[in-house]
N, C-alpha and C positions, 0 to 999 in steps of 0.2 A: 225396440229390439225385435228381430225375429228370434221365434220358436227355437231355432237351432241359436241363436244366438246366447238363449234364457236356459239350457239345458243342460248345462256342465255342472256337476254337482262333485263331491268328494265320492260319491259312490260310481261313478262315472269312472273319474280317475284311477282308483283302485280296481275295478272290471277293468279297464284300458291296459293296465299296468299285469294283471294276471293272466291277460289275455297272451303278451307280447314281451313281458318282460317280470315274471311269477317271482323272480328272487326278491326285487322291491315292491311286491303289492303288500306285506304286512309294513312298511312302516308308516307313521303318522301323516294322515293327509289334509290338511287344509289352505285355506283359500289364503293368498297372501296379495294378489291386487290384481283388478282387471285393467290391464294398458288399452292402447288405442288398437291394437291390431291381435294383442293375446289375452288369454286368463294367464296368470301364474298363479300355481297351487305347491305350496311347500309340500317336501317328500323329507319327514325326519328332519333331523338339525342341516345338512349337510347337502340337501340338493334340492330341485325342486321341478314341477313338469308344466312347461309352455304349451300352450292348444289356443290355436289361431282361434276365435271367437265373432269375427265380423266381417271385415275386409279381404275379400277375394284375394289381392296381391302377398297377402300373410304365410301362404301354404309356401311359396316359391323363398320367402325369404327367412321362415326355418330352417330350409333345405339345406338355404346358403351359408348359415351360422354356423352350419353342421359339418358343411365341407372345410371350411377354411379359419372357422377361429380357433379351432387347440389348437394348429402351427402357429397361432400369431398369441395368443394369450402367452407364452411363457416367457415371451422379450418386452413385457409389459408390464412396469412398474405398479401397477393400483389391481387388484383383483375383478376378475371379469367373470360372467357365467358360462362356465367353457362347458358346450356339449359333450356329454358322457354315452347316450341313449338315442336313439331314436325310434318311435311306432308310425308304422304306415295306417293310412285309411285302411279302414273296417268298416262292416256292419255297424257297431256301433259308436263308429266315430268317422265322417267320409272324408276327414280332413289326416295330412302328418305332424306328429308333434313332437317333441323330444323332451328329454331328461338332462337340467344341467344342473352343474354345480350353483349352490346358493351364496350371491352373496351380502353380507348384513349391510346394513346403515339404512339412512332417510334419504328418497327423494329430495335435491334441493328448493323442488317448489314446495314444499311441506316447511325445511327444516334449513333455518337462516346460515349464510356460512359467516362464522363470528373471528377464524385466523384469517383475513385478508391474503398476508402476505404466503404464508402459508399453502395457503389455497391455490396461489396465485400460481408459486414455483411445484406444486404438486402436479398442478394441471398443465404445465410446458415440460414438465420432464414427460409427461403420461402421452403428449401429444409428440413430442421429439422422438419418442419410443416407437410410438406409432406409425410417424411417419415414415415410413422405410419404404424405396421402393418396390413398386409391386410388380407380382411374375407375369410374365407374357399367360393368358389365359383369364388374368385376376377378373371381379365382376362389371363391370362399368355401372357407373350408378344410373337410380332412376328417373332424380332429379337431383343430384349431386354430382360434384367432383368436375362441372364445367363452366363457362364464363359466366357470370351473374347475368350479361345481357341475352342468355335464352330464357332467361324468368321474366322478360320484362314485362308480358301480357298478365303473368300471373301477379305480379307485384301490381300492377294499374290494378288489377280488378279485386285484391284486396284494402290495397288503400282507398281505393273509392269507398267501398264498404265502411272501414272502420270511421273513414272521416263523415259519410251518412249518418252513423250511430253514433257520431259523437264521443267515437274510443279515446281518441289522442287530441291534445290541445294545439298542437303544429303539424300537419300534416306537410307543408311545404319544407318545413326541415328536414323531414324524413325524406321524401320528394329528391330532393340538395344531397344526402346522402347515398341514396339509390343512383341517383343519372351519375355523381363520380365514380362511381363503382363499376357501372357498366362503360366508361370511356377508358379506365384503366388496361393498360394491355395484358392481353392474358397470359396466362402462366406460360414459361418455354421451359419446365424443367420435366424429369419424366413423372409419369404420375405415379403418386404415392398411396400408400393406404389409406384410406379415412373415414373414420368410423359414420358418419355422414348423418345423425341425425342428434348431437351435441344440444339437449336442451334441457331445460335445470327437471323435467322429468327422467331422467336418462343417467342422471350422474347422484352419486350417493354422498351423505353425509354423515358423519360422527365426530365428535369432541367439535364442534366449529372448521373444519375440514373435508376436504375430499378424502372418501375410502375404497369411492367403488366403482365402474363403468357399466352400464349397463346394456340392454337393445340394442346389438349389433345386425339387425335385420339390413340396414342401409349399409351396410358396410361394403366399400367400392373404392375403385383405383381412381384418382383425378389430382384437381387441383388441390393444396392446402387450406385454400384460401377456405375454403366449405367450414372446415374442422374451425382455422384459427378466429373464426366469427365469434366461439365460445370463450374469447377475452371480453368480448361486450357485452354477452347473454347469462354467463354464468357468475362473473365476477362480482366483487361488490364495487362501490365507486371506489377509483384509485389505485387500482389493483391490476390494471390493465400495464401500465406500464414495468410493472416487475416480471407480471408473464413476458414480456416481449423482451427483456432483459435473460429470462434466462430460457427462453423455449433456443433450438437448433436445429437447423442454421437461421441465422438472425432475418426475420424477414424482411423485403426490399418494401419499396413504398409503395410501387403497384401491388403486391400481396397485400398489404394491409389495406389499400383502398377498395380491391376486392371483394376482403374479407368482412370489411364495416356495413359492407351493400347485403351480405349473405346475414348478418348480423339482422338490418334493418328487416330482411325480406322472414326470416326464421319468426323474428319478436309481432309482427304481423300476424303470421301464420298463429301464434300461439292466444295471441290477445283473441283473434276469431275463435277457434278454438275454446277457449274460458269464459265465453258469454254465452250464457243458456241460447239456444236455439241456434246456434251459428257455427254450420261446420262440426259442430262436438256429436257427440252421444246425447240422447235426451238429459237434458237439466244441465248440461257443457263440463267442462274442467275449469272451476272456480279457480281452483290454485294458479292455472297456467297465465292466468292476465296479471296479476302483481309483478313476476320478477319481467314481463316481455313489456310490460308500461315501463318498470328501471330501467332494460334495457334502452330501448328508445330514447329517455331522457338522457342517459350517458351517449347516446350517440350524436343527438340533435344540438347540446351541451354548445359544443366548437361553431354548430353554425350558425345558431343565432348570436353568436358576438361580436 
């Protein structure tokens, strides 16, 4: 980590917050989880404040949370952290952050989802919700929301990787997975919201269910397919086909062969990600290689038989 990176402290927060916004600097501040691209520091029972902490591209995609998710948080069935707040760079802080609503449960890379079916129909109402289309203006993603074959360079040079290290035991199914996905034709409908970075760190847990949505930083207008990948990433086995029973409108065949490539290409991404030295933060994100090794295997499942 860089200096700026190791320097966000609770007394940080509270200076930041009195500096810009004195009403909430008395209530209780601490640290609640540093993501890939923010700290979050709980503010009191009820909210809590995001501060980009590494990745350059983080300042721009506060910004964007802050524009466009309270209009869309209230036609959304599962609670989201709808910005309240926002501080611009300072002196003592040269980045923007904001203030949002907090919301509870467990990461599902942490915390198993034990209702299947449950989960299953939570998560296609949440995404049916979601999917509305979007305004002339909405953001285009960065690397979402278009045909899986502009990833193709970045999918060869992850899979080469993991299959050197010795992550996954079929690399060629995976492989069979990805080239259907990219010969599939692309979407022809208009582009829809999608929250566009659907990965079991991103979405919350309580009682063995979904409770929460979380990092809307990717949040961008395109294809479905991006979002509906999270039938294969987030679910448990078996539980894909109840999502695609009740998500709306019923996706076609080319969406779903899309969506199993975006599936493939996510569960990659994250297995990199969760091995120390690769892609991660020093020491990696341990959690994020268990549930993207499941995925993989629910996906690979169909082709080796």
């Amino acid at each position: 980590m860089s200096p700026a990176e190791s320097e966000i402290t609770a007394e940080l927060v509270r200076d930041l917050l009195r500096d810009q916004h004195p009403d909430l600097a008395d209530h209780p501040v601490e640290l609640g989880a540093r993501g890939w691209d923010n700290q979050l520091w709980r503010l009191g029972d009820d909210l809590a404040v995001r501060l980009p902490w590494a990745t350059p591209s983080a300042d721009a995609l506060l910004r964007k949370e802050y524009a466009w998710l309270p209009a869309l948080a209230p036609h959304l069935p599962l609670p989201v952290p709808v910005p309240q707040r926002i501080g611009e760079p300072s002196e003592r802080f040269p980045r923007p952050w904001i203030v949002t609503t907090w919301v509870p449960g467990e990461p599902a890379d942490r915390v198993p989802v034990t209702r299947a079916e449950e989960a299953a129909e939570t998560l296609a109402d949440f995404l049916t919700a979601l999917h509305r289309p979007a305004p002339t203006g909405a953001p285009a993603g960065r690397h979402r929301g278009g045909p899986p074959a502009e990833h193709a360079e970045a999918f060869a040079r992850m899979l080469a990787e993991v299959t050197e290290l010795e992550l996954i035991p079929d690399p060629d199914a995976v492989r069979a997975v990805w080239e259907d996905a990219a010969a599939a034709p692309d979407w022809a409908g208009p582009p829809v919201w999608l929250h566009g970075d659907l990965h079991p760190a991103n979405i919350l847990v309580a009682d063995g269910t979904f409770c929460g949505v979380i990092d809307f930083g990717d949040l961008c207008a395109g294809d479905p397919a991006g979002d509906l990948a999270a039938a294969w990433t987030l679910l448990p086995d078996g539980a894909s086909g109840r999502f695609h029973e009740v998500y709306r409108p019923t996706p076609d065949a080319a969406t779903l062969r899309r969506a199993r490539g975006w599936a493939a290409l996510r569960a990659l991404a994250c297995i990199l990600v969760g091995d120390a030295g690769v892609h991660g933060r020093p020491g990696g994100k341990p959690t994020w290689g268990p549930p993207a090794r499941a995925a993989l295997e629910r996906l690979t499942a169909t082709v080796r038989r």
